[in-house]
C-alpha positions in Angstrom: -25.3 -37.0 -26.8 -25.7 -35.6 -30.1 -23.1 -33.4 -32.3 -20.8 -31.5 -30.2 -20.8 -27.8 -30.1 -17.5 -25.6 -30.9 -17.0 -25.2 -27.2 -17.2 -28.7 -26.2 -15.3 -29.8 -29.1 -12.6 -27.7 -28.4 -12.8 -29.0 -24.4 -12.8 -32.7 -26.2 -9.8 -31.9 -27.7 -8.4 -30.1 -24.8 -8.4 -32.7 -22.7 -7.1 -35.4 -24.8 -3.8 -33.3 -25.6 -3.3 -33.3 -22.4 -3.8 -37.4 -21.9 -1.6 -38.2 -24.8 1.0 -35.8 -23.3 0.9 -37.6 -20.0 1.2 -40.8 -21.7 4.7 -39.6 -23.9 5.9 -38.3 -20.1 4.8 -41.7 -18.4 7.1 -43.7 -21.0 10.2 -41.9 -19.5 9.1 -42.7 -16.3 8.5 -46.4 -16.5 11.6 -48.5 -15.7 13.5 -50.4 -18.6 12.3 -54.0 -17.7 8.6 -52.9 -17.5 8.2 -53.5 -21.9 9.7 -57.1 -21.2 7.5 -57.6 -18.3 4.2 -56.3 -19.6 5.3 -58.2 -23.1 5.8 -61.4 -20.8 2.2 -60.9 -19.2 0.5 -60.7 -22.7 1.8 -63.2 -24.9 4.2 -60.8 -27.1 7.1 -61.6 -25.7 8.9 -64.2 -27.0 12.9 -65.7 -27.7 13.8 -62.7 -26.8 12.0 -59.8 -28.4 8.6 -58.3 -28.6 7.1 -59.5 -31.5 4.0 -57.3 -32.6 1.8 -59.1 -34.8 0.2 -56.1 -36.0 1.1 -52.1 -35.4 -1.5 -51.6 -33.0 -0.8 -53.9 -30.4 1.9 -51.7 -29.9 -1.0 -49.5 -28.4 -2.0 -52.1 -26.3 1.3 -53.4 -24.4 1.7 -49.2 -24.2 -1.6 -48.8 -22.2 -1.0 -52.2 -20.4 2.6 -51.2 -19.5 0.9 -47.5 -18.0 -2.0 -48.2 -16.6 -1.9 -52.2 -15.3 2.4 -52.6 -14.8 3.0 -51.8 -10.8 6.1 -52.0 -9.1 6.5 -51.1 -5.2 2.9 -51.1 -5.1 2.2 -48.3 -7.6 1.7 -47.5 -11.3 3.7 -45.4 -13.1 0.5 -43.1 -12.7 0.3 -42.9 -9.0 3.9 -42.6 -8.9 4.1 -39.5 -11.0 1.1 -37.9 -9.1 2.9 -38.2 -5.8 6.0 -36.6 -7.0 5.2 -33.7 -9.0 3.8 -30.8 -8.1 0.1 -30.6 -10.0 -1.7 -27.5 -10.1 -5.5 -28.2 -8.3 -8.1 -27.9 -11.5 -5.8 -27.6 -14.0 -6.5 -29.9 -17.3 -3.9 -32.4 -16.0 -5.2 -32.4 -12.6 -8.6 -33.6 -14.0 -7.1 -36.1 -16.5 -4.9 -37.6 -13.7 -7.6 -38.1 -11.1 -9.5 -39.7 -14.6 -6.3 -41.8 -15.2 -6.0 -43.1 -11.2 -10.0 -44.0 -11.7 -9.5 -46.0 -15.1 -11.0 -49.6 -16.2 -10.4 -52.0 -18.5 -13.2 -53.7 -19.6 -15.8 -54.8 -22.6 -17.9 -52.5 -24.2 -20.8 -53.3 -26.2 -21.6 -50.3 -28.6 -25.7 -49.6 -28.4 -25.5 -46.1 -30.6 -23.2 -44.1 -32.8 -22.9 -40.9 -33.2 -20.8 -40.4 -36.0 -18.0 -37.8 -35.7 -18.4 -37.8 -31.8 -18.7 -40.9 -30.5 -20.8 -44.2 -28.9 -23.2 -44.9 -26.6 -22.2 -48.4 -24.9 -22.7 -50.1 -21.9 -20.2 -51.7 -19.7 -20.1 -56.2 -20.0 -18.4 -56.5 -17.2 -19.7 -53.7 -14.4 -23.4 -53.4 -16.2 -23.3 -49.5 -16.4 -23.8 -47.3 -19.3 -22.2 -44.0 -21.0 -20.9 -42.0 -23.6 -17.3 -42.2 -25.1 -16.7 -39.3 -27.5 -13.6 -40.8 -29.3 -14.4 -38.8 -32.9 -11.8 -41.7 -35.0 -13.9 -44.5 -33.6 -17.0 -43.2 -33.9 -16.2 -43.1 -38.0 -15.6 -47.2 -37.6 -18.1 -48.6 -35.2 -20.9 -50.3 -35.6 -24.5 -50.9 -33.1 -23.9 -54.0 -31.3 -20.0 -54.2 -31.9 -17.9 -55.0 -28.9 -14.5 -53.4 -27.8 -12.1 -54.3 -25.0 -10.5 -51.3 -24.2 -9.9 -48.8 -21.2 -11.1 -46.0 -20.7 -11.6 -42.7 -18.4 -14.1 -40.5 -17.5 -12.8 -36.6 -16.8 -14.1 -33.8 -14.7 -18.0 -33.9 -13.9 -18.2 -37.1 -15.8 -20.6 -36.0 -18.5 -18.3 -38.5 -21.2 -15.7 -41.1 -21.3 -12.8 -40.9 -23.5 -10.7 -43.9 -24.5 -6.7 -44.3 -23.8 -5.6 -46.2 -26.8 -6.5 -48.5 -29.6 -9.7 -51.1 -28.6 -9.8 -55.1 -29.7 -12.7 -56.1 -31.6 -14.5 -58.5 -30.4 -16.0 -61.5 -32.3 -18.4 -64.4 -31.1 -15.6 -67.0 -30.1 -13.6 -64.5 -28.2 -16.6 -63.3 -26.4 -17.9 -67.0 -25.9 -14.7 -67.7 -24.0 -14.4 -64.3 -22.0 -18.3 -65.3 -20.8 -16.9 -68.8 -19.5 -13.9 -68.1 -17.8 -14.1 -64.6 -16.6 -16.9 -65.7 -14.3 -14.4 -68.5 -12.5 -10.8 -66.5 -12.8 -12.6 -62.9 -10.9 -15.9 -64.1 -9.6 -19.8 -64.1 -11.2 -21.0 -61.2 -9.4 -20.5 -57.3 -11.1 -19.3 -56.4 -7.4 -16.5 -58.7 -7.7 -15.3 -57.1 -10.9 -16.2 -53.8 -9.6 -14.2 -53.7 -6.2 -11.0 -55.8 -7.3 -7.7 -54.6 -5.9 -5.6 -52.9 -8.6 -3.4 -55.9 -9.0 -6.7 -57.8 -9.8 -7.7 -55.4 -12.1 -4.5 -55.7 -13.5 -4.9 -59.6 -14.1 -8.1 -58.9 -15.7 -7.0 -56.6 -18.4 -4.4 -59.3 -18.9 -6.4 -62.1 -19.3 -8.9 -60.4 -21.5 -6.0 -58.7 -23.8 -4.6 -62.0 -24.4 -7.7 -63.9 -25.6 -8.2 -60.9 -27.8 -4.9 -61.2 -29.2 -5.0 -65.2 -29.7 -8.4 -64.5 -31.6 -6.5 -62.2 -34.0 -8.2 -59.5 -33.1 -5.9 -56.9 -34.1 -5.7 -57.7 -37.8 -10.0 -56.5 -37.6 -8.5 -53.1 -35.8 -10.6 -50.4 -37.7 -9.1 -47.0 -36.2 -6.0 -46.0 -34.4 -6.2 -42.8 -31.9 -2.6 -42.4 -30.8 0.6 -43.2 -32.4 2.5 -46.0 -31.7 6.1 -44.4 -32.7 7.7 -44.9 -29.3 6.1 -48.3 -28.6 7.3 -50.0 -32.2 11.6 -48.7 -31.0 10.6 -50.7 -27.8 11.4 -54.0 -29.8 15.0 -55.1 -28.5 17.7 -54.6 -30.4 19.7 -57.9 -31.2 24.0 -56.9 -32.0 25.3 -59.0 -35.4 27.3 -61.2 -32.6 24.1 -62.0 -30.4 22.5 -65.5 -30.8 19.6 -64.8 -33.1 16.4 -64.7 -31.6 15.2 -67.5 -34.3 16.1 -69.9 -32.1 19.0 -71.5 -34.5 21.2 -71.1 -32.2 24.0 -69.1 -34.9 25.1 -65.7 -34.4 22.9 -63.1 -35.8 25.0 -61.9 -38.3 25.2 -65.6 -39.8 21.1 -66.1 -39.8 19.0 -63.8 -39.8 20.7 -60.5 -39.8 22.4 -62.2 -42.8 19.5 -61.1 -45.2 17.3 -59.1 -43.1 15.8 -56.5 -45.3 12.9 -53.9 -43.8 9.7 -55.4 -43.6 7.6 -52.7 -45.2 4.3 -51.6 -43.2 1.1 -53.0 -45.4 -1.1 -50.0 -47.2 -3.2 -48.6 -44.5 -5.9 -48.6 -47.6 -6.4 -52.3 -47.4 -8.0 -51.8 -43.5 -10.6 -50.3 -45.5 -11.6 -53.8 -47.3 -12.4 -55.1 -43.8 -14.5 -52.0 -43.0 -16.6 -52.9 -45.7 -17.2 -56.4 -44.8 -18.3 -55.1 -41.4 -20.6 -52.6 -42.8 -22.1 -54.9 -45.6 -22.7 -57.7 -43.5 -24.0 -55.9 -40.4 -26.2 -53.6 -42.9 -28.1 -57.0 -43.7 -29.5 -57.5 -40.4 -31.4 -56.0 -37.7 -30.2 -57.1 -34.3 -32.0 -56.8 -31.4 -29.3 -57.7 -28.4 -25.9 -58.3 -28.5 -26.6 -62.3 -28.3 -28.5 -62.5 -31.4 -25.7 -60.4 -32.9 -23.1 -63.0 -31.5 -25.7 -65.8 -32.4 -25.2 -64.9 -35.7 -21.7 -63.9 -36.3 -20.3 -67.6 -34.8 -22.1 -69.1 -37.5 -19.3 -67.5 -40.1 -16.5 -67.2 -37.5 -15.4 -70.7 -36.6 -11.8 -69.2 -37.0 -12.1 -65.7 -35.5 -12.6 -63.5 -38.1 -14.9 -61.6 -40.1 -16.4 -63.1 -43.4 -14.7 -62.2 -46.2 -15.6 -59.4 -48.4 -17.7 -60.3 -51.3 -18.0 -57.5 -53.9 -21.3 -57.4 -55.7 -21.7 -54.4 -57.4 -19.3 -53.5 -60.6 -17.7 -50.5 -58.3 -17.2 -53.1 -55.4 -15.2 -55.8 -58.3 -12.9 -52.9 -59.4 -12.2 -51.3 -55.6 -11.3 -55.7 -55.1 -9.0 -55.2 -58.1 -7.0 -52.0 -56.4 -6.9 -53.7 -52.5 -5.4 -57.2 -54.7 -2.7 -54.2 -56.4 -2.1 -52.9 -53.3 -0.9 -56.5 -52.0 1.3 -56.8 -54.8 4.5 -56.5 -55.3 5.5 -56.3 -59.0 4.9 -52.5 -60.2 3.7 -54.0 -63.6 1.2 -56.2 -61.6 -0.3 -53.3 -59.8 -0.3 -51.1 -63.1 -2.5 -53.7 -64.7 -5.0 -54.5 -61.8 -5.5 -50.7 -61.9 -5.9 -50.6 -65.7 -8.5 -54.1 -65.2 -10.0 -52.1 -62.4 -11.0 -49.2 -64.7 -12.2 -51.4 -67.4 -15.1 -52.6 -64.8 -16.0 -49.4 -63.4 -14.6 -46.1 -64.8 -16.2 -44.2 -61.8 -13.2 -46.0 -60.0 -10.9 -43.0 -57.4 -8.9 -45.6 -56.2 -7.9 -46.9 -59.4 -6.6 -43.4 -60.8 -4.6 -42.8 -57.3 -2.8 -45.9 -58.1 -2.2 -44.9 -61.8 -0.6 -41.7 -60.9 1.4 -43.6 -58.2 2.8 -46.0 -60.2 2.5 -45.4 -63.8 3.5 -41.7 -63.7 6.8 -40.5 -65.1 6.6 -36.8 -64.4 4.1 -34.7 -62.0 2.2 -33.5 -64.7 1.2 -36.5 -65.9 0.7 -37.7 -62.3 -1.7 -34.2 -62.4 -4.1 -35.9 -65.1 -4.6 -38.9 -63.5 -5.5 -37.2 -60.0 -7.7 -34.8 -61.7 -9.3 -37.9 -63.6 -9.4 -39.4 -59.9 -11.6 -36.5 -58.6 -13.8 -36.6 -61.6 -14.5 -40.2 -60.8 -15.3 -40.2 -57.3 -17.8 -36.7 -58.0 -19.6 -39.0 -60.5 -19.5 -42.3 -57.9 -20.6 -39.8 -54.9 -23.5 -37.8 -56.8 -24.1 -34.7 -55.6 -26.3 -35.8 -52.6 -23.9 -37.3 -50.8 -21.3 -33.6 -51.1 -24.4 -32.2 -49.7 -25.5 -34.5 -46.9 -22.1 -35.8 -45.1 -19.7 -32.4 -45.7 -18.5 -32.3 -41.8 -17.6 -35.6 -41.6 -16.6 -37.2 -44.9 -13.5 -39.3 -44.5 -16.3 -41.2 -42.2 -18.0 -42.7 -44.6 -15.6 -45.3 -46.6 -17.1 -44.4 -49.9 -15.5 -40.9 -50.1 -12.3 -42.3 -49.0 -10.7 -42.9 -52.6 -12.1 -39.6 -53.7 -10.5 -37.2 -51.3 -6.8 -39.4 -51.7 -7.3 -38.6 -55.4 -8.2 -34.4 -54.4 -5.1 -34.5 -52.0 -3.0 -36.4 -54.7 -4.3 -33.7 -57.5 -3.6 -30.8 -54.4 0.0 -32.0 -54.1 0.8 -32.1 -57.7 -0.9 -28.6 -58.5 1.3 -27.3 -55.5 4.4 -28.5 -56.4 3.7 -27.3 -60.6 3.9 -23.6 -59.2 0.0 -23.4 -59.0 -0.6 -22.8 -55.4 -3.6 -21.2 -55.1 -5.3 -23.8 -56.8 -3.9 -26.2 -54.4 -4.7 -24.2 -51.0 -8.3 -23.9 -52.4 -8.1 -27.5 -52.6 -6.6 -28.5 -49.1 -9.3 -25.6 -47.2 -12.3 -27.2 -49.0 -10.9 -30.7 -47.9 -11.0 -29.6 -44.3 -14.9 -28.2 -45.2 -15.7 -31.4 -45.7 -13.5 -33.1 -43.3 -12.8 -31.1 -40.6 -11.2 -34.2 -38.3 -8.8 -34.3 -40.9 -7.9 -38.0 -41.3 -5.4 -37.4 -44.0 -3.0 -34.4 -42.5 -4.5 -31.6 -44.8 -4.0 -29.2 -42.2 -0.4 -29.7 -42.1 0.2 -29.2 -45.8 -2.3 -26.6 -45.8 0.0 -24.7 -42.9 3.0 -24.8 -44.8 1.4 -23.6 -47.8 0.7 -20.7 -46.4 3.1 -19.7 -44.8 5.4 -20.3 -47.9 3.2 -17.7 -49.8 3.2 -15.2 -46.6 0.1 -15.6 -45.9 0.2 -15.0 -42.2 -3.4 -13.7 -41.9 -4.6 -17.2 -43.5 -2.4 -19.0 -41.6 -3.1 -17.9 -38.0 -7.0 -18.4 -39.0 -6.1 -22.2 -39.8 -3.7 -22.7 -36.3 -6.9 -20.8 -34.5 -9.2 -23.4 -36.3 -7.2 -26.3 -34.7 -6.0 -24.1 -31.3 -5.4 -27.7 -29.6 -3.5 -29.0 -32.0 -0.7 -30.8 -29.9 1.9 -31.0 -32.7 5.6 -29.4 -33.4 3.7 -28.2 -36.8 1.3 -26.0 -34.8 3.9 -24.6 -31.8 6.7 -23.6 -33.9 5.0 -22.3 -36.5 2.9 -20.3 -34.0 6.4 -19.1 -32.6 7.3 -17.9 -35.7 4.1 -15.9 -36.6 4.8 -14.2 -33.8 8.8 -13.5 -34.4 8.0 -12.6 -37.7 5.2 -9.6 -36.3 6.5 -8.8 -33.3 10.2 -9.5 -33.6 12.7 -10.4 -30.7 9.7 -10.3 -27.3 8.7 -12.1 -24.6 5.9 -13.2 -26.2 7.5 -14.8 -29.1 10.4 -15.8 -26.7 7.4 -17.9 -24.8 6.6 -18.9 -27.6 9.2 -20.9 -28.7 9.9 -22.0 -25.5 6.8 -24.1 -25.2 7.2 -25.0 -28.8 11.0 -26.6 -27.7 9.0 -27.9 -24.8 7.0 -29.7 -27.1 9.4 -31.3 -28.9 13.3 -30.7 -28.2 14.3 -32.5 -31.3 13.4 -29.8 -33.8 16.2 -27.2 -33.0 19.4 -29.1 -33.8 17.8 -30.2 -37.2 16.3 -26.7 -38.2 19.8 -25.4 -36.9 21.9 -28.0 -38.9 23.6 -29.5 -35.5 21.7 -32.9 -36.5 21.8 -34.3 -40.1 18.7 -35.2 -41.9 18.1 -38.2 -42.7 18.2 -39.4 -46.0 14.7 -40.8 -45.9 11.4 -39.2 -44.4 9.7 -41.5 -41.8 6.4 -43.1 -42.9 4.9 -42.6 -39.2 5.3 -40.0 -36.5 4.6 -39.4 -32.9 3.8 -36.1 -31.2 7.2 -34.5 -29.7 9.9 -37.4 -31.1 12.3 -37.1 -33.4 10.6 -38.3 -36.3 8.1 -35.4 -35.5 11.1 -33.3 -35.6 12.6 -34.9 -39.0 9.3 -34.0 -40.7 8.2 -30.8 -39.3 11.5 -29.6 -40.5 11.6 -30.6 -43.9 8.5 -29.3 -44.7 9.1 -25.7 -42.8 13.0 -25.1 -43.1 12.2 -23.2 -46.3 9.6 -21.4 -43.8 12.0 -20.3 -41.6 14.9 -19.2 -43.6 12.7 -17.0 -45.4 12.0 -15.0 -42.0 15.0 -12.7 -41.9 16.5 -13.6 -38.0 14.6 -16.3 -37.5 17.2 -18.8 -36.9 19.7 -16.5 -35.0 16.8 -15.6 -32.7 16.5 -19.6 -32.7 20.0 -20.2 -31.5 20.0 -17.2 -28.9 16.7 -18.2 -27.3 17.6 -22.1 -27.0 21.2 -21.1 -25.8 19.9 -19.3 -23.3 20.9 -15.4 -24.3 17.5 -14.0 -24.5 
């Protein structure tokens, strides 16, 4: 498969709204011990509490918990299917028969197509296909190997994942090759025609080898949030025994000092990505054992080698992942400053400047500016020509579109807007996947300015966009033409649908938080925390906006 056209992007897309929607409804379906028991079953459950060792694996013990947790005889899956009413061809007919078909398994990556997908072929059941999963295919590399699940809709043209995949490295793989051949049998028909509770063991055993070879510290992409997952963690009172072990209260140990343990900069993933691609640039496999072969000579621990910058660019991009793991402002000030002294054509290093060493936005303007001056001399002019339509996928033009949406911000919130929404629209030019949430930014923008025309073109651009962003903003449009009418009435009522959390805070019946949430999830209540701060201004600008709000959810129109 090659690039996709409009049409199947747009079915792509479709169809994977529709999946991630399942999976939010499949959460409230599962019953409250199934976290504790799936937890249990894959080594993350332990005094007490899940313990994640990275954010991902929340992904994991999700999909585990949906696809491979059965009680009665049935997964939550099969369960939902027999007790709702499901209209014959519709999109979540066709995912659901996908979702009741699902394996888990190892896939070995044979060709990438960047901003579609791979091209693998099955370890375990020998057969071959396509997975269009657009975020992976902007990571993977020929010859990698995933575990992962995944399902193959409708007439069975492509595959499409249903959460995060473990990479694989040469001693996991040496020990899934041993013992997978004893635990479920040698032959692909015994892997292939296992009962669902044998399945189930499978996905289990291979999951928790990945996760004792520290696979998820190597994860390279996420494709769904993990918002609801990461609350699943137990919550321990100040008078509980502390889940330390001590055996003190709580409140006396642990909870004692307990501060947030803040997230690490999702820019440091990046260093990893360029170990992979460095040292898998170097060779020219031909299988996937010579590939293994090779990789076990470096990997007597389970992970990758580490990154060795060459070039004077590669030493200052070191400098800015080494800030970025440090704690002391000053510290990362310097290492940016030390950074630019080795290679002035440095993005990164500028980001960080105007991050850290910026006392008021205009000064934090100059150093975006200088940011995106940098990374236009770093890139040359070939590459602006060559990889527009899927630049976030290549890691060098990663530090040079944070420095344009750094500069975009800054311009926006100075009073120059249209500077800044020509800056956001030729971002999504050249990155139309939108990594970085332009789109959203780009939305309010708009509509802040009026520009309704503008604005409907951008929610057209992205019709499938499954977020509270993109339904009530749609409502709106259509309140603010058409007034009080059924259509806008529908509207809104699929936008609530979407996510019910937005209405009490963009009515002022739920307080806003003091702090924004660093991470979201389609339809929960951080969703809701954002989408409002960023549109209230939106919608108190629409004379009767709200009052047709209230009368609408309270059931009066």
């Amino acid at each position: 498969m090659g690039k996709l056209t409009a049409e199947e992007l747009a079915r792509y897309q479709q169809l994977r709204a529709t999946q991630r929607n399942l999976h939010h409804i499949f959460l409230d379906w599962l019953p409250k011990n199934a976290l504790e028991e799936c937890g249990r079953v894959l080594g993350i459950y332990r005094k007490g509490t899940l313990v994640f060792n990275s954010e991902d694996e929340t992904s994991v013990l999700m999909d585990y918990c949906i696809y491979d947790y059965r009680w009665d005889g049935q997964n939550v899956i099969e369960r939902y299917v027999a007790q709702t009413s499901i209209e014959p061809g519709s999109d979540e007919r066709i995912i659901l028969d996908a979702m009741l078909e699902a394996r888990y398994s190892l896939f070995a990556v044979d060709e990438v197509v960047r901003g579609v997908g791979i091209q693998t072929h099955d370890l375990l059941r020998g057969d071959s296909g396509f997975i269009i999963d657009i975020a992976l295919s902007e990571t993977a590399v020929k010859n990698f190997v995933l575990a992962g699940r995944v399902i193959t809709p409708g007439d069975g043209e492509f595959s499409m994942t249903t959460g995060a995949g473990l990479p694989a490295d040469a001693t996991i793989l040496e020990k899934i090759a041993k013992e997978v051949p004893k635990r479920f049998g040698e032959r692909i028909s015994d892997i292939a025609k296992m009962s669902p509770e044998k399945a189930a063991e499978l996905s289990a055993f291979i999951i928790r080898v990945f996760l004792e070879g520290d696979a998820s510290s190597r994860m390279s992409y996420e494709d769904v949030t993990k918002r609801e997952m990461a609350r699943a963690k137990p919550k321990v009172g100040r008078n509980d025994p502390c889940p330390c072990g001590s055996g003190k209260k709580y409140k006396k140990c642990c909870g004692a000092t307990s501060e947030p343990v803040p997230l690490p900069d999702r820019r440091l993933m990046e260093r990893n990505l360029r170990s992979i691609e460095k040292l898998m640039a170097k060779q020219n496999f031909e299988t996937v054992d010579e590939m293994n072969a090779y990789l076990k000579q470096f990997n007597t621990k389970g992970r990758f080698p580490e990154w060795i910058p060459e070039t004077p660019m590669e030493q200052a991009q070191e400098l800015i992942y080494q800030a970025l793991e440090t704690a002391e402002k000053k510290e990362r000030i310097r290492l940016a400053m030390e950074s630019l002294r080795i290679c002035g054509d440095c993005a990164d290093a500028y980001v960080l400047l105007a991050e850290e060493a910026a006392e008021i936005p205009e000064e934090a303007r100059n150093w975006y500016q200088r940011g995106v001056e940098a990374g236009e001399r770093a890139l040359g002019p070939e590459v602006f020509a060559n990889e527009a339509g899927h630049f976030w996928g290549v890691i060098e033009t990663r530090p040079y579109m944070r420095a344009r949406e750094g500069l975009a911000d800054c311009l926006y919130s100075l009073g120059e807007h249209a500077a800044a929404i020509e800056h956001y629209q030729d971002m999504l030019r050249l990155n139309p996947n939108d990594n970085q949430g332009i789109r959203y930014k780009l939305l309010s923008c708009l509509m802040e300015r009026n520009d309704i025309d503008a604005a409907k073109e951008l929610l057209g651009q992205y019709k499938n966009e499954y977020s509270a962003a993109w339904f009530f903003t749609r409502a709106l449009i259509t309140f603010s033409q058409h007034g009080v009418s059924r259509e806008a009435n529908k509207q809104l009522r699929k936008a609530v649908k979407q996510n019910p959390h937005v209405v009490p805070y963009l009515l002022g019946r739920r307080r806003m938080p003091l702090d924004l949430p660093d991470r979201i999830g389609f339809g929960d209540e951080d969703e809701a925390v954002s989408y409002v701060a960023e549109f209230a201004d939106v919608w108190l600008g629409i004379p009767g906006a709200l009052e047709w709000v209230k009368a609408v959810t309270q059931g009066k129109r």
